[in-house]
C-alpha positions in Angstrom: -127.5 -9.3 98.7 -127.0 -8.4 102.3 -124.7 -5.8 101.7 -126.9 -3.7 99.3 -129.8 -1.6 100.5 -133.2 -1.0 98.9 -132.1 1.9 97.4 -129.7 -0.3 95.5 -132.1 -1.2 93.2 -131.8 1.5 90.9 -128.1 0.0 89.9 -129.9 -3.4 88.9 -132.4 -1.0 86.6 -135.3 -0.8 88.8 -137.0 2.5 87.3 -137.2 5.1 89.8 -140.4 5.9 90.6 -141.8 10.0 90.4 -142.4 12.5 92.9 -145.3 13.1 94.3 -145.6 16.0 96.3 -143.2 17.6 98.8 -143.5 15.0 101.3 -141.6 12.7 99.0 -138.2 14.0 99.6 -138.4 11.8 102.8 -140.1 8.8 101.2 -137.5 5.6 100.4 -136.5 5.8 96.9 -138.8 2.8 95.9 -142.8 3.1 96.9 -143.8 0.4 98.6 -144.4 -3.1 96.6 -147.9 -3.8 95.6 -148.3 -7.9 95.7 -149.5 -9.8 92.7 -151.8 -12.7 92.2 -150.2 -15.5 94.4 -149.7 -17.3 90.4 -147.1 -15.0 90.0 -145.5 -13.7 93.0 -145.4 -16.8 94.9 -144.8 -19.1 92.0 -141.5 -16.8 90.8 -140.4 -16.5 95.2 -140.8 -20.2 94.8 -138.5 -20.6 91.5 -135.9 -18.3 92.7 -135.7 -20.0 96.2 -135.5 -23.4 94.7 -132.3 -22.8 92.8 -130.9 -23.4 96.2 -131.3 -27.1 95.4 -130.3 -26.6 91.7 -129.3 -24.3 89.0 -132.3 -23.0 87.2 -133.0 -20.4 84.7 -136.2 -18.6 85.3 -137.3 -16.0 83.0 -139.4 -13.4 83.4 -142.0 -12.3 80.8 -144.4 -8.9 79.9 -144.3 -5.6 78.5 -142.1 -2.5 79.4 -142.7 -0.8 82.7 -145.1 -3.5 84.2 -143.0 -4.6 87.7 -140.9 -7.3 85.9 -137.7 -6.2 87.2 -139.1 -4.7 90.7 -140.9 -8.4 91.1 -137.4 -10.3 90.5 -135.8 -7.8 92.6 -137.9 -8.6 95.4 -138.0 -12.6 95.1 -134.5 -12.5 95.9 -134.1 -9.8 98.3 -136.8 -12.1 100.3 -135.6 -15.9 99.2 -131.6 -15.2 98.8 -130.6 -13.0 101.0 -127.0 -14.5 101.6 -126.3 -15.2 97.7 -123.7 -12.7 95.7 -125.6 -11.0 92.3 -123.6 -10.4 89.3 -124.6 -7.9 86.8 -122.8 -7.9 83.4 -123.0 -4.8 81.7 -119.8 -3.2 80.3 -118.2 -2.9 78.0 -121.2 -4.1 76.0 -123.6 -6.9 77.5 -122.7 -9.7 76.0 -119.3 -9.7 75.9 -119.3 -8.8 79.8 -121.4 -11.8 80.4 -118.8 -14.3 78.4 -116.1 -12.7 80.4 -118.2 -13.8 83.3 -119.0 -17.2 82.2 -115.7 -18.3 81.0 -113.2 -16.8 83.9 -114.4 -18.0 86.3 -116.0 -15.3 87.8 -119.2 -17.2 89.1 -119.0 -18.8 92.9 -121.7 -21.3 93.6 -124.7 -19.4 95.4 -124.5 -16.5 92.7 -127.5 -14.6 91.1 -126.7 -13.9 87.3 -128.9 -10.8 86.6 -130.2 -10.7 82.9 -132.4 -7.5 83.0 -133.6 -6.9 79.2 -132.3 -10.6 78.5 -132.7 -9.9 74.5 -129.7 -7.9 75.1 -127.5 -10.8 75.7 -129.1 -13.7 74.1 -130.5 -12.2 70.7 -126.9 -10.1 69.6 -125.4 -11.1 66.5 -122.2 -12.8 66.7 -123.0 -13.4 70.5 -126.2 -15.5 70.3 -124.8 -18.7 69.8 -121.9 -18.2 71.9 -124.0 -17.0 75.1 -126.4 -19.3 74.5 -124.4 -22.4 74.7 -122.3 -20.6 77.7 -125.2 -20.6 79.2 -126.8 -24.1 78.9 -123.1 -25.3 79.8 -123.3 -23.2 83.2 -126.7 -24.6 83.9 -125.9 -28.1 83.2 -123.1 -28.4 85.5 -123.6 -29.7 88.8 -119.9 -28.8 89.9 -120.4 -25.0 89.4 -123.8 -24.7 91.1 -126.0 -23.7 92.7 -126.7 -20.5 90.4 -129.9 -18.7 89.7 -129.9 -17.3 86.2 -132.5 -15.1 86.1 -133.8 -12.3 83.6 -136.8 -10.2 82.3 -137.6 -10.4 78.7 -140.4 -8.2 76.6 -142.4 -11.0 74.8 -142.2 -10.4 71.3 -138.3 -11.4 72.2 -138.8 -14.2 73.9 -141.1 -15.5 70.8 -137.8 -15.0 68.8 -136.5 -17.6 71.6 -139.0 -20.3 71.4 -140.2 -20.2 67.6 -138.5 -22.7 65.4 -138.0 -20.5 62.5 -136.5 -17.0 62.3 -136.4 -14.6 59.6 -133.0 -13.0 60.1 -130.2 -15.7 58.4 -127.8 -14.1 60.4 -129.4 -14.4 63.8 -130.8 -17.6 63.1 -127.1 -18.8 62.7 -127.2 -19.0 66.7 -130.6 -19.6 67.2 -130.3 -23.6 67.8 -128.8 -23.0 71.0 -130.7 -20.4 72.1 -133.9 -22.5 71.6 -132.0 -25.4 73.3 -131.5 -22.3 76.5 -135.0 -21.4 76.1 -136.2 -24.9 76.6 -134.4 -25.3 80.1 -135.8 -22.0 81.3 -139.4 -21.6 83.9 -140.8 -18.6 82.8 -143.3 -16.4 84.7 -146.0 -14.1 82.8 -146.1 -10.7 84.6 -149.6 -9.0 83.2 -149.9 -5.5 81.9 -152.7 -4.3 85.1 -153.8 -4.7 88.4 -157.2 -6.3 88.7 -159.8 -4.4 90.8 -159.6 -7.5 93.6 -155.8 -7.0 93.2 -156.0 -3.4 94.0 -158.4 -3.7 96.4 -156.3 -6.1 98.7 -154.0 -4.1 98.4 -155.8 -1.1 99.7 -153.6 -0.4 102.7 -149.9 -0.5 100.7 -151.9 2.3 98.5 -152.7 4.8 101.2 -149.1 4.6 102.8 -147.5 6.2 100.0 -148.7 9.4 98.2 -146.6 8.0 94.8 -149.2 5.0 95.4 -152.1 7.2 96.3 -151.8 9.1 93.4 -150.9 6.3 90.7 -154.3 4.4 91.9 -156.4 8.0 91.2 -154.9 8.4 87.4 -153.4 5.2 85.9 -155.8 4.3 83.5 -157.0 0.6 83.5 -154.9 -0.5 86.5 -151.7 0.1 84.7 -150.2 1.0 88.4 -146.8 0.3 87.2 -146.5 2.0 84.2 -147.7 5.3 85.7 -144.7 5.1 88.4 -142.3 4.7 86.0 -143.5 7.6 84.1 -144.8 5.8 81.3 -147.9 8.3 80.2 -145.9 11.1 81.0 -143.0 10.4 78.4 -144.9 9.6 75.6 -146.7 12.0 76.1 -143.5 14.7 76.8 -142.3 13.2 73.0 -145.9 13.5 71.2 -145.8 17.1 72.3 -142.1 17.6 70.8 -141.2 19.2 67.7 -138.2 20.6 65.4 -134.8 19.3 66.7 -136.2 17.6 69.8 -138.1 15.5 68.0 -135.5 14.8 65.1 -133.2 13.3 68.0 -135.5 11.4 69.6 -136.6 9.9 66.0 -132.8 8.9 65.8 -132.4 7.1 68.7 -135.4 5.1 68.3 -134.4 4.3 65.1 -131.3 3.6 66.0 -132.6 1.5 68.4 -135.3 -0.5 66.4 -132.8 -1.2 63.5 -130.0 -3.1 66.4 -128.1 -0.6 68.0 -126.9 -1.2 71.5 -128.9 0.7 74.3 -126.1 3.0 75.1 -125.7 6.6 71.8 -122.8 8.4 71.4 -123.2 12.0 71.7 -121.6 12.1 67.9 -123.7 9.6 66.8 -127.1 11.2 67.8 -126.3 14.4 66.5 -124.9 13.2 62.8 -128.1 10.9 62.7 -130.5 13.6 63.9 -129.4 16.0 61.0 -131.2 13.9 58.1 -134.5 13.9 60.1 -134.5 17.7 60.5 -136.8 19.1 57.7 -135.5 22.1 55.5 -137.4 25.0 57.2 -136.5 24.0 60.2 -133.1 23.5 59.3 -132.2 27.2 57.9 -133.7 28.1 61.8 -131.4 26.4 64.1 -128.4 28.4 66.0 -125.1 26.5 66.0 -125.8 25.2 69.7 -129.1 23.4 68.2 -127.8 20.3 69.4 -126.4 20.9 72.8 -129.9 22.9 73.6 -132.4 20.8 72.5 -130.5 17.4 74.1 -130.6 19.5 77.6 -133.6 19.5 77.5 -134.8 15.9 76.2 -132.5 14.6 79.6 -133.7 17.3 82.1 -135.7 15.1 84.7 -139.4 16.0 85.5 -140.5 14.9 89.6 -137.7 12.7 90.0 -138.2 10.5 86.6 -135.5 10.6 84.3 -136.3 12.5 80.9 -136.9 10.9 77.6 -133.1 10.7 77.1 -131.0 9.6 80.3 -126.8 10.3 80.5 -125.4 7.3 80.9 -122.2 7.2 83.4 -119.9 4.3 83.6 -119.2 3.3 87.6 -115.5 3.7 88.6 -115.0 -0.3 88.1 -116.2 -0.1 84.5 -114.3 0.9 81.3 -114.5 4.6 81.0 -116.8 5.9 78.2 -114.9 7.9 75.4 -117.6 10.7 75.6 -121.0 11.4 76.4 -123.2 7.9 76.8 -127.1 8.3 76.4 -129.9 5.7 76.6 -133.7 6.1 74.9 -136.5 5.6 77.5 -137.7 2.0 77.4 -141.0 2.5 77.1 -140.5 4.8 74.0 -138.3 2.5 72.7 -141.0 -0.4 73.0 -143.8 1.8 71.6 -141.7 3.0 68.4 -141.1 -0.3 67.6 -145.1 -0.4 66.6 -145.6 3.8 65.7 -142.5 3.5 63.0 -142.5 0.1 62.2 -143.1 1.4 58.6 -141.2 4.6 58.4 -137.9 4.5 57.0 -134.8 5.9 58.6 -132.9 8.7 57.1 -129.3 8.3 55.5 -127.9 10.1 57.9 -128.7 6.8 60.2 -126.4 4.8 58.1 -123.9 8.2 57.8 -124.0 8.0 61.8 -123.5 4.5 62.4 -120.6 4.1 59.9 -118.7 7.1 62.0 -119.8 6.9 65.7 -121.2 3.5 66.1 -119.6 2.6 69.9 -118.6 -1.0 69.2 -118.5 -3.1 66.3 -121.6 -5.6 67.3 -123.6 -2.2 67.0 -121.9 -1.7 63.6 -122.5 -4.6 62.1 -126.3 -4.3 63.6 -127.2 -1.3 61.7 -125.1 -2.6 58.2 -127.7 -5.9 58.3 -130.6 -3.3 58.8 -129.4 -1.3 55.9 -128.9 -4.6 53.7 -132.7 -5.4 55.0 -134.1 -2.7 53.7 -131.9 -2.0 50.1 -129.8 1.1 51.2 -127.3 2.2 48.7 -126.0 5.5 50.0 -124.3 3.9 52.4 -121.3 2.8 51.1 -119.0 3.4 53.9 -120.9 1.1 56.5 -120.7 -1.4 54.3 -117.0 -1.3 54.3 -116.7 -0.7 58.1 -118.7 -3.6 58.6 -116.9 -5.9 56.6 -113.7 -5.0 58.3 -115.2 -6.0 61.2 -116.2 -9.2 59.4 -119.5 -8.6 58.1 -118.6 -9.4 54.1 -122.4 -10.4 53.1 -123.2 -6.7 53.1 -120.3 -5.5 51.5 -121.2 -8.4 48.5 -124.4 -7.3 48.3 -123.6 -3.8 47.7 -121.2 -5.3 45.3 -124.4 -6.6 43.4 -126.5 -3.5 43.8 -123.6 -1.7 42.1 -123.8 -4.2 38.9 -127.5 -3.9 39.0 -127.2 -0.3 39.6 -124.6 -0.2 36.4 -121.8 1.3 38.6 -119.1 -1.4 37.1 -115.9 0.0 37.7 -116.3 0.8 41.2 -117.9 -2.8 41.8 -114.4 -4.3 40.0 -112.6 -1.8 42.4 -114.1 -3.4 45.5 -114.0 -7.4 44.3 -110.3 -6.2 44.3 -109.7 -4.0 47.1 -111.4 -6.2 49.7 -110.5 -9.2 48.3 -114.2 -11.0 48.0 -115.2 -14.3 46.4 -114.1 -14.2 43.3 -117.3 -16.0 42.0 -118.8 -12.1 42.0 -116.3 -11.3 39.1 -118.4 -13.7 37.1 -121.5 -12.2 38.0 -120.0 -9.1 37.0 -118.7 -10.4 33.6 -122.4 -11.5 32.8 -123.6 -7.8 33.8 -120.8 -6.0 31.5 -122.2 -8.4 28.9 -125.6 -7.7 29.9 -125.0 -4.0 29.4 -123.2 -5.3 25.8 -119.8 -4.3 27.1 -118.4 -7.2 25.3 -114.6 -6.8 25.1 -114.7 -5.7 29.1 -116.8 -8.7 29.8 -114.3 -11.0 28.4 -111.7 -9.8 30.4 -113.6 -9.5 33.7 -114.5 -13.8 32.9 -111.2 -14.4 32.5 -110.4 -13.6 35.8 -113.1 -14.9 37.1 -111.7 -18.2 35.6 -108.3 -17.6 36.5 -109.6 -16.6 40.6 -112.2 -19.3 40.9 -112.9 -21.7 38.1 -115.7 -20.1 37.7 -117.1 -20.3 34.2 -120.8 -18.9 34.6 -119.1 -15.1 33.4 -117.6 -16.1 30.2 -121.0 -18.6 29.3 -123.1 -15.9 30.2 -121.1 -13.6 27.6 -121.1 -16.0 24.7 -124.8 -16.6 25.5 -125.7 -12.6 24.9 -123.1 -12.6 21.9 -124.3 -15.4 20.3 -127.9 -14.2 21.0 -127.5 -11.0 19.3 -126.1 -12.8 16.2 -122.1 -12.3 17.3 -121.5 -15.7 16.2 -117.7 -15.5 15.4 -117.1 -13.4 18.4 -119.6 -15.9 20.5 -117.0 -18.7 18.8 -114.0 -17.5 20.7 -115.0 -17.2 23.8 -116.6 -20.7 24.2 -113.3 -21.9 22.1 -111.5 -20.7 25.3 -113.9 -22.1 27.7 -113.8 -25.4 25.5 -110.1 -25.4 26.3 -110.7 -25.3 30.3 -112.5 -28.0 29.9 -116.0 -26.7 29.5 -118.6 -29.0 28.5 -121.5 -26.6 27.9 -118.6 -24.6 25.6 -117.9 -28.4 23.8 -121.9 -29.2 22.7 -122.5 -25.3 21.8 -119.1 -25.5 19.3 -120.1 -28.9 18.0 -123.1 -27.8 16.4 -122.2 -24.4 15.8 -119.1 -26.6 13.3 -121.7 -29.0 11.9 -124.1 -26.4 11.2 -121.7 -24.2 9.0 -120.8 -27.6 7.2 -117.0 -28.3 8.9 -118.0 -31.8 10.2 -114.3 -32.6 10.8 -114.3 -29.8 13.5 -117.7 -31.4 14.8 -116.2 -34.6 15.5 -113.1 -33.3 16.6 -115.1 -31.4 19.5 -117.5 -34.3 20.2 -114.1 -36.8 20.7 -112.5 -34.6 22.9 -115.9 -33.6 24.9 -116.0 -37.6 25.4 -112.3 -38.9 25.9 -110.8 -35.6 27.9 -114.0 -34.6 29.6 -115.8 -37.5 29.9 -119.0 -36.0 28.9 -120.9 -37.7 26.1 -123.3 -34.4 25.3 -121.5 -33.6 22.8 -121.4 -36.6 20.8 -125.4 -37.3 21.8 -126.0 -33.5 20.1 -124.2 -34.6 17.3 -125.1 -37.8 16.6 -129.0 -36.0 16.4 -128.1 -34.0 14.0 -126.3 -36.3 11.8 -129.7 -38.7 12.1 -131.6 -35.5 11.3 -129.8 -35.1 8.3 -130.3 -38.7 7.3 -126.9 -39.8 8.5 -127.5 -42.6 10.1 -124.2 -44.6 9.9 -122.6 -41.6 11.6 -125.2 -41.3 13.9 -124.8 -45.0 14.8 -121.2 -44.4 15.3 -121.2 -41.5 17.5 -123.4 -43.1 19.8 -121.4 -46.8 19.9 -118.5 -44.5 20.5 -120.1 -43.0 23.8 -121.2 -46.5 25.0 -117.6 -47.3 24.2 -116.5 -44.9 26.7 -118.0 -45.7 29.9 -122.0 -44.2 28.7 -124.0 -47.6 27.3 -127.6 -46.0 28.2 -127.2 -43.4 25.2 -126.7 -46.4 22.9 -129.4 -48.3 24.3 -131.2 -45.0 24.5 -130.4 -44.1 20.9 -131.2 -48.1 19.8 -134.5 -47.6 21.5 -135.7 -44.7 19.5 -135.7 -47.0 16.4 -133.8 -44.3 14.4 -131.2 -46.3 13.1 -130.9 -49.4 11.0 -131.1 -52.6 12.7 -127.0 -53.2 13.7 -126.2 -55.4 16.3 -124.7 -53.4 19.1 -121.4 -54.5 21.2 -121.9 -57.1 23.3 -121.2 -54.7 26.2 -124.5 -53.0 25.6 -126.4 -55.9 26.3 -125.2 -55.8 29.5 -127.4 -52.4 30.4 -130.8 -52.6 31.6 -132.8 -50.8 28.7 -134.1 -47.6 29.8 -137.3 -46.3 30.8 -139.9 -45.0 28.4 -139.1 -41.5 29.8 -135.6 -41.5 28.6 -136.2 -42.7 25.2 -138.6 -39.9 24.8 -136.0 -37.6 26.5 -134.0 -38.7 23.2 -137.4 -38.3 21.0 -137.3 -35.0 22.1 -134.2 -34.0 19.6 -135.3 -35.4 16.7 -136.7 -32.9 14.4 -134.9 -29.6 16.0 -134.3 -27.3 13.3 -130.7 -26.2 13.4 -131.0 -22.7 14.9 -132.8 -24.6 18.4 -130.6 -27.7 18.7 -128.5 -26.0 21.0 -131.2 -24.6 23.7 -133.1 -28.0 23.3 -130.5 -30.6 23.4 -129.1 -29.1 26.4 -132.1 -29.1 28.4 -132.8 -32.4 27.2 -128.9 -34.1 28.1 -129.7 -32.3 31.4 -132.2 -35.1 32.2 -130.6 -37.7 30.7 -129.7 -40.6 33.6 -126.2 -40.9 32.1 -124.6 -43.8 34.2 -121.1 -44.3 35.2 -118.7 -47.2 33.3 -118.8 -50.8 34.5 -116.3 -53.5 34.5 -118.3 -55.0 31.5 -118.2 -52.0 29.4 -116.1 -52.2 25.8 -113.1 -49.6 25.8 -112.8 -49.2 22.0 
């Protein structure tokens, strides 16, 4: 800190403040500071200066444009003077931080500056990974003293401290953060200046004209805001129109939705195009663009314009083209104006071709995937080569729904996704009574996976719309993986067209290969419904016989049968409840063209326990 002046402030992002008159030319390029309540400037002075017996993370908290970043500038100008500040910035935020945490970069007696701390701490893919970097730093007496300290709007830093958070992917990282968030001191830093505030500080006020004139015009003591140029830019983009406008509606867009602070001249130009309306359109030269950007980052009295050019300092990467940043305080305020406007496609266009790194990419795919965006095909597969595969599945899905088959097959192949989604696209083929294609698509679903939900979805719809011979063969080949649900559907469908040699076949091999006893339990029901009760008897001594005693005792219970004394390994079995004999109640009775639905959802309840050492074997 000794070797930097007051003017160095601007390079930790200390806004600038306007000019005033002519006299300002030989004013210092920060006014004077005006002192807060003694709760906030001497409680944060006090936090920063007491990292000098201990790491600490102190945390700044308010509202775009109200001192935050001036007030921490100050506390360790006046408490640290001898300590070494470290500002990660390029080539995107968090990544420069990691690279500062984990080379060793970081002396004791540092100052870690984490201006607009959302930017490093709530980044997909970073989160967790900063977060933990972090708390490690902090937690180590051996690399202190450090002072990590940042400013944070609030609606982030309740993203920090709440338990829950609705985006699955951020809240991937979010344990640690919290963990961060709980070591942290924060500091509120209001909106205003009080009258008593303003009037202790009468004196500061009259030495500067920037001062003299914020205290005449800022409404409600909003001293801060009016230096930065807060009125005036909103008020400079309310007054917009045409292609002006249609820019600046891209960048805050672009912004709101998770793109990175720093545009790519491409990027806002291909997204500004979709917010352009058709008159206005058929009016612009070819140099639209280049004009109407001029004049969005031409400065007014010193402030920077609603757009600012962004240049990387010689020891940074260099920027491959033009670099532009949104005014903050437009970008906090459009959070709220266009909370419920949504984007055009030519955001998801721009962000698929001129996205500047692939965090910012996979930002704006999420966003799109939030909000059901279809005709963006080409983010989805740039994100997903940058790892992000939950979008591209989810297209996937929107493409079945959407009834766009082939080209879902095409990408389950070409990108190699879980090949559980060929299933779900079996069942849609089927769905759409695409039969033949449907069998082939569960196949391979099957063959990729196991995964048999395709092909049972497809004999469901077939043997729904009365397809029963083609419904036959395809749960004769699921039967032959193994299936049970295939085995108790071809049981019946054999009794009930009177081939009770194929029943039994099916029920035997359901019990003794799959070990499932459905199958016999569906057709033991049927042969008691039909006043069979010595096969009945026997299909349920042979399931006991094979490691499942409750659906003999079960069966015995129901009093259907004749009174037969059962093996003596079925004495061994604690009767069971009421509930399940009713559970077995609940077949009797079924007419023929329900046994199916209703026995399966009543062997889904069925407590079927496992063989003990007691149980028969024949």
């Amino acid at each position: 800190m000794a070797d930097l002046e007051p003017a160095d402030a601007l390079r930790f992002e200390v806004y600038p403040a306007f000019k005033a008159d002519g006299r300002s030319g030989a004013l210092s390029a920060l006014p004077p500071y005006i002192d807060r309540p003694a709760s906030i400037d001497d409680e944060l002075r006090r936090q920063v200066a007491g990292a000098a017996n201990g790491s600490r993370l102190v945390m700044v908290v308010g509202g775009s444009s109200t001192g935050k970043t001036r007030s921490c500038w100050g506390a360790v100008w006046a408490e640290l003077p001898d300590w070494r500040i470290v500002h990660p910035l390029a080539p995107e935020r968090p990544a420069a931080l990691l690279s500062v945490l984990q080379e060793g970069v970081l002396e004791p007696r540092t100052v870690l500056w984490l201006n607009d701390a959302d930017l490093y701490l709530l980044v997909k893919n970073y989160a967790a990974q900063v977060a933990a970097s972090l708390q490690a730093l902090l937690t180590d007496p051996q690399r202190g003293p450090v002072l990590v300290l940042g400013t944070i709007w609030p609606d982030f830093w309740d993203k920090l401290t709440e338990s829950a958070c609705e985006d699955d992917d951020v809240a991937l990282g979010m344990g640690a953060a919290h963990q961060l968030a709980d070591l942290a001191v924060t500091v509120e830093m209001p909106a205003t200046f009080t009258s008593p505030d303003l009037a202790r500080a009468a004196a500061v006020v009259a030495s500067d004209p920037r001062l003299q004139l914020a205290r005449s015009r800022a409404v409600s003591g909003r001293i801060t805001q009016f230096l930065a140029g807060a009125p005036y830019l909103w008020r400079r983009y309310e007054q917009s129109a045409g292609a002006a406008r249609a820019i600046l509606h891209a960048a805050m867009d672009a912004r709101r939705f998770g793109h990175g602070p720093l545009l790519s001249e491409d990027f806002l130009r291909t997204a500004a195009e979709g917010y352009i309306d058709e008159a206005t359109w058929h009016t612009l030269d070819e140099d639209w663009f280049a004009s109407h950007l001029t004049q969005l980052i031409r400065p007014h009295r010193q402030l920077p314009g609603p757009l600012t050019r962004y240049r990387p300092r010689p020891d940074q990467p260099p920027a491959f083209g033009p670099l532009y940043q949104l005014a903050d305080i437009l970008h906090e305020r459009s959070r709220v104006t266009r909370e419920k406007e949504r984007p055009a496609s030519s955001l998801w266009a721009a962000a698929a071709a001129h996205s500047r790194t692939d965090t910012d990419l996979r930002e704006l795919a999420q966003a799109a995937r939030r909000l059901g965006a279809v005709d963006c095909e080409q983010l989805y597969l740039k994100a997903a080569a940058c790892g992000d595969v939950v979008g591209l599945q989810w297209f996937t899905r929107r493409l079945m729904a959407l009834g766009r088959f082939e080209r879902a097959e095409e990408l389950i192949d070409n990108y190699r996704l879980d090949s559980l989604l060929l299933g779900e696209l079996a069942a849609s083929v089927g769905d759409a009574g695409r039969f033949r294609n449907a069998a082939r698509l569960a196949r391979r679903a099957y063959e990729g996976s196991g995964d048999r939900n395709g092909a049972r979805s497809l004999a469901h719809h077939l043997s729904a719309r009365g397809m029963r011979r083609p419904a036959e063969q395809v749960y004769s080949w699921l039967a032959e993986t193994g299936d049970p649900v295939a085995a108790r559907w071809l049981t019946a469908h054999y009794e009930a067209r009177g081939d009770g040699a194929a029943a039994d076949r099916m029920a035997r091999t359901a019990l003794t290969q799959y070990g499932d006893p459905a199958a016999a339990l569906v057709l033991a029901q049927l042969r008691a419904d039909a006043g069979k009760l010595d096969d009945a008897d026997r299909l349920a001594r042979l399931a006991a016989g094979h490691g499942h005693a409750c659906v003999l005792v079960a069966y015995r219970a129901s009093d259907q049968t004749t009174a037969t004394t059962p093996p003596p390994c079925a004495s061994t079995v604690r009767p069971p409840p009421r509930s399940t004999r009713r559970r077995w109640n609940g077949c009797r009775g079924l007419a023929r063209g329900r046994v199916i639905t209703s026995a399966q959802r009543t062997l889904r309840t069925l407590p079927l326990r496992p063989a003990t050492a007691t149980l028969c074997t024949a």
